[in-house]
C-alpha positions in Angstrom: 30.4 -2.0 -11.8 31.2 1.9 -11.4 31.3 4.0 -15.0 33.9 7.1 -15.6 32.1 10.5 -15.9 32.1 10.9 -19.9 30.3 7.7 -19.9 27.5 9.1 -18.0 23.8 11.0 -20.1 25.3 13.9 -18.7 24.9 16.0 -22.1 23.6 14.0 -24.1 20.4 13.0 -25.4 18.5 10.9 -23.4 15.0 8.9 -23.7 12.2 9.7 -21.5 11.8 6.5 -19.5 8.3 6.5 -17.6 8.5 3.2 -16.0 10.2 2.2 -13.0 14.2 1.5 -13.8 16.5 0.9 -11.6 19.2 0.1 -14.1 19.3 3.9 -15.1 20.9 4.7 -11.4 25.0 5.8 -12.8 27.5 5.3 -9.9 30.5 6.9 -10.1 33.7 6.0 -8.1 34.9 8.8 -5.4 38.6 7.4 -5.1 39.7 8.8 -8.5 39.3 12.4 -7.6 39.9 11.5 -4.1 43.5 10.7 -4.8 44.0 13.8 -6.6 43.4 15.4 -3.2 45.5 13.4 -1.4 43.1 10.9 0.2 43.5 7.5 -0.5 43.5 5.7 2.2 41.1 6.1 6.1 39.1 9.0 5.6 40.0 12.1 7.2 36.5 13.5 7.5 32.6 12.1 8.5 29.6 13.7 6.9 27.1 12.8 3.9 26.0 14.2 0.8 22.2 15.6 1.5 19.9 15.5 -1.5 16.6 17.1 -1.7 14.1 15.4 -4.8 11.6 18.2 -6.1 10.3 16.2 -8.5 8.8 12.8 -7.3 5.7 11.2 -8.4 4.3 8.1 -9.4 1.0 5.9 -9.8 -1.2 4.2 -6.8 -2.9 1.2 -7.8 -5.9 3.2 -8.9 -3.3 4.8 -11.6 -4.2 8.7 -9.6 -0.8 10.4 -9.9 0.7 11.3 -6.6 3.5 13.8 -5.6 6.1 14.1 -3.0 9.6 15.8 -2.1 12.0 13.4 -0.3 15.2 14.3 1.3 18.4 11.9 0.7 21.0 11.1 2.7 24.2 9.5 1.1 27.1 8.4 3.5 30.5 10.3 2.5 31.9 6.9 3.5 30.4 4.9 0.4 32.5 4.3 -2.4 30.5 5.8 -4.9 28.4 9.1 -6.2 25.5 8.7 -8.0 25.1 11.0 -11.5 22.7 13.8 -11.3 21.3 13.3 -14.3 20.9 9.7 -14.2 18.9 10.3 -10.4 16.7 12.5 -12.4 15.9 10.1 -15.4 15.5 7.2 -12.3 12.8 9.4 -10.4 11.5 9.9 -13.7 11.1 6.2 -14.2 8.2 6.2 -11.6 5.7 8.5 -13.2 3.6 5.9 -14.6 4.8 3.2 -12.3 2.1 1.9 -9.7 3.1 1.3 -6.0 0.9 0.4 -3.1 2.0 3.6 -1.3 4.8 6.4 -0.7 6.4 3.7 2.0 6.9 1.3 -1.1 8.3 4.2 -3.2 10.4 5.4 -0.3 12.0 1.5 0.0 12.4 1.3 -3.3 14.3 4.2 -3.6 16.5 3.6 -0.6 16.9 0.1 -1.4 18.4 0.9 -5.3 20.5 4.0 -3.9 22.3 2.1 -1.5 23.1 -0.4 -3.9 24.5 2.4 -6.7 26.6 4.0 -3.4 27.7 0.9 -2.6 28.3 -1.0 -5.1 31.6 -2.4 -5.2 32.4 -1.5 -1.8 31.1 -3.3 2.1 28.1 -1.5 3.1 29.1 0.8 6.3 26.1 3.1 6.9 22.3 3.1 5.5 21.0 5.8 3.0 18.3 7.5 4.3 15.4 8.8 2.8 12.5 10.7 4.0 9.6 11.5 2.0 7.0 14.2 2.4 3.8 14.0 1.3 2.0 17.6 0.1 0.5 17.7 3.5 3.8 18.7 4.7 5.1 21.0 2.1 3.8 24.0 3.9 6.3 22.8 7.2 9.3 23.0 4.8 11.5 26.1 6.0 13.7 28.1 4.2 16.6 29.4 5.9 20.5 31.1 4.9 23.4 29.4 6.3 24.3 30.6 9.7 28.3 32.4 9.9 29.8 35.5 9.3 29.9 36.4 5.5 32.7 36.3 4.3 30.8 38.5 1.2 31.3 41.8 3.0 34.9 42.4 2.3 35.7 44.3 -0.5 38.3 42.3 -2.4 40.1 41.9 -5.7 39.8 38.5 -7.4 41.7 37.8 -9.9 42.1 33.9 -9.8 39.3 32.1 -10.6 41.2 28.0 -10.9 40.9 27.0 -7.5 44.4 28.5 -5.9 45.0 26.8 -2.2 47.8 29.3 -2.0 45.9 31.8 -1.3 44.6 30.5 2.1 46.7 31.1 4.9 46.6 31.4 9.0 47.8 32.9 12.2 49.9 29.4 13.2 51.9 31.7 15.7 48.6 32.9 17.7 46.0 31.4 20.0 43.3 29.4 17.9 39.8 30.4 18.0 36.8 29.1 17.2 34.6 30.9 13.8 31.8 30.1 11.5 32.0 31.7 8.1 29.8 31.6 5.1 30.0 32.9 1.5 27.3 32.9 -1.1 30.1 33.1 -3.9 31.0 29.6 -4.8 30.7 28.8 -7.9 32.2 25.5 -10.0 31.1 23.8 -13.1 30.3 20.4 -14.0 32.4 18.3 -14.4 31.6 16.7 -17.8 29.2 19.6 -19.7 30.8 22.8 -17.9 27.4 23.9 -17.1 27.2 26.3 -14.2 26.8 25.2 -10.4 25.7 28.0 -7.8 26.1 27.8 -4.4 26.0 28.9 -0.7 29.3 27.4 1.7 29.6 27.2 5.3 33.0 26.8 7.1 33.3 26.2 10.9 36.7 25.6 12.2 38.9 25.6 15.8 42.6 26.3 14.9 44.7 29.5 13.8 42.5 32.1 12.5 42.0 32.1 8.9 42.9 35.0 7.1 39.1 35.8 5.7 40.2 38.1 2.8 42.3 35.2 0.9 39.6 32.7 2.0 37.1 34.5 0.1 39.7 34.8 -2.6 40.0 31.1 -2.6 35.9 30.2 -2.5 36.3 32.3 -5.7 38.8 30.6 -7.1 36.9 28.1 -7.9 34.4 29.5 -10.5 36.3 28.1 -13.7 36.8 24.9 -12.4 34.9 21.9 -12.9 34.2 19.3 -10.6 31.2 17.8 -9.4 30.1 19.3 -5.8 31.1 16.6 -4.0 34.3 16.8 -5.5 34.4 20.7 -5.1 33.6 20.5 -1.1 36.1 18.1 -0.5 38.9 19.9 -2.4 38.2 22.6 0.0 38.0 20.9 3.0 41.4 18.7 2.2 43.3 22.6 1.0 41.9 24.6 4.3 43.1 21.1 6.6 46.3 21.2 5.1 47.3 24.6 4.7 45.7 26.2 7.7 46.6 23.5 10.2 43.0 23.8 11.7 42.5 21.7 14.8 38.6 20.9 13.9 37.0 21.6 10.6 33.8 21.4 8.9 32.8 22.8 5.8 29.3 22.4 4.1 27.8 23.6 0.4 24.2 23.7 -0.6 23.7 24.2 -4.4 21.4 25.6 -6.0 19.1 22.9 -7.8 19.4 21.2 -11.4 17.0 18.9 -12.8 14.5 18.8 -9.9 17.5 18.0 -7.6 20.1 20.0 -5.3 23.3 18.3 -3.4 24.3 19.4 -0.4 27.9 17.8 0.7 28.5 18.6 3.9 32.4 17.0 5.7 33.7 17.5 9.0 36.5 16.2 11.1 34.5 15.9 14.3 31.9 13.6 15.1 28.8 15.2 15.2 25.0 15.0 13.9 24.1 16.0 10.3 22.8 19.6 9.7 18.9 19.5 9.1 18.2 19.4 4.8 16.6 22.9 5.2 16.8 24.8 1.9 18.3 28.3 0.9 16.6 31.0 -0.7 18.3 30.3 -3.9 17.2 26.5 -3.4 
């Protein structure tokens, strides 16, 4: 079964559980907050949610403690989120858990996410997960989203509930073809209102977007609470809608919480994930 938010150890107190545990994974259903956005039925976007573990170790059989990031890859197409929190306390749960290697730790862990993801739901696409081992740590880039930043226009804000009205476009011209970024998003959680930081890319074809209410609008969201998922595709379904774009793609990578970051990335073209490569603030 899926759980509701407030029933999730998000802000509460919860046990330090040092033994592998499964059970602790908390799937949440997408469809609720979906609807609020309009999509119930066929999905009118592709992409994944890319999630980047920091803090990863366990046991081998000798009990010597090993360490490893590993990069996750939900399907946007799964029925289910998994809670932050609850991922953290579950890669807790190997710390003092032995496994025969980092391939049994990676299986393990793609094995119970894709259950959480799809739990309730007919399994469409594999989670992927890729560790890497502290050999590889020193290969991990770090590099800004790629677009032209929104950030230098000098602009008064003034709305800060997410306000779709303020996007708007040039239906009456010839499309074109931009990449934009912002490093001004900013939403809260959904159930302790804690802050969530993050960097957003929008790539479009269509009727040019008017940039100064689009940043207006990226802003608009900094009293708002919603899980990043959630935030990403609220602004994907309100810049489809309202700005009649032709193609659309629009990707966030949050700062992390907990040893974890989320990166939702949703596009309305067929195309190849962006590489997991982490931002400054990452």
């Amino acid at each position: 079964m899926t759980h509701s938010p407030e029933q999730s150890s998000l802000g509460k107190p919860a046990p330090y559980v040092d033994q592998y545990d499964a059970s602790l994974l908390f799937p949440i259903s997408r469809s609720t907050k979906r609807a609020e956005i309009g999509v119930t039925g066929a999905l009118p976007f592709l992409g994944a949610d890319l999630w980047t573990a920091f803090e990863l170790s366990w046991l081998n059989l000798r009990g010597k403690p090993q360490v490893a990031l590993a990069h996750i890859t939900v399907p946007c197409e799964s029925p289910n989120i998994v809670e932050s929190k609850s991922f953290k306390l579950y890669l807790n749960s190997f710390t003092n858990s032995r496994f025969v290697d980092a391939q049994e730790v990676r299986e393990r862990i793609r094995t119970d996410i894709s259950e959480a993801v799809w739990r309730g739901g007919v399994v469409q696409a594999a989670v992927g997960v890729k560790m890497l081992l502290p050999d590889m740590f020193d290969r991990e880039p770090i590099h800004e989203i790629d677009g032209l930043s929104l950030d230098r226009l000098d602009i008064e804000c003034t709305r800060f509930t997410p306000a779709p009205d303020l996007l708007k476009s040039a239906t009456h011209e010839a499309p074109v073809s931009e990449v934009l970024c912002s490093n001004l998003l900013k939403s809260n959680c959904l159930v302790t209102g804690q802050p969530d930081w993050a960097s957003v890319q929008i790539s479009y074809f269509g009727p040019q977007i008017e940039q100064e209410g689009l940043l207006q609008y990226l802003v608009s969201f900094r009293n708002h609470n919603e899980f990043h998922e959630q935030c990403v595709e609220r602004i994907f379904m309100d810049i489809w809608t309202r700005c009649k774009t032709q193609k659309l793609t629009v990707y966030a990578r949050y700062t992390r919480r907990g040893g974890l970051d989320i990166n939702p990335f949703r596009t309305s073209v067929p195309q190849a994930l962006p590489a997991n490569i982490r931002t400054a603030r990452q």
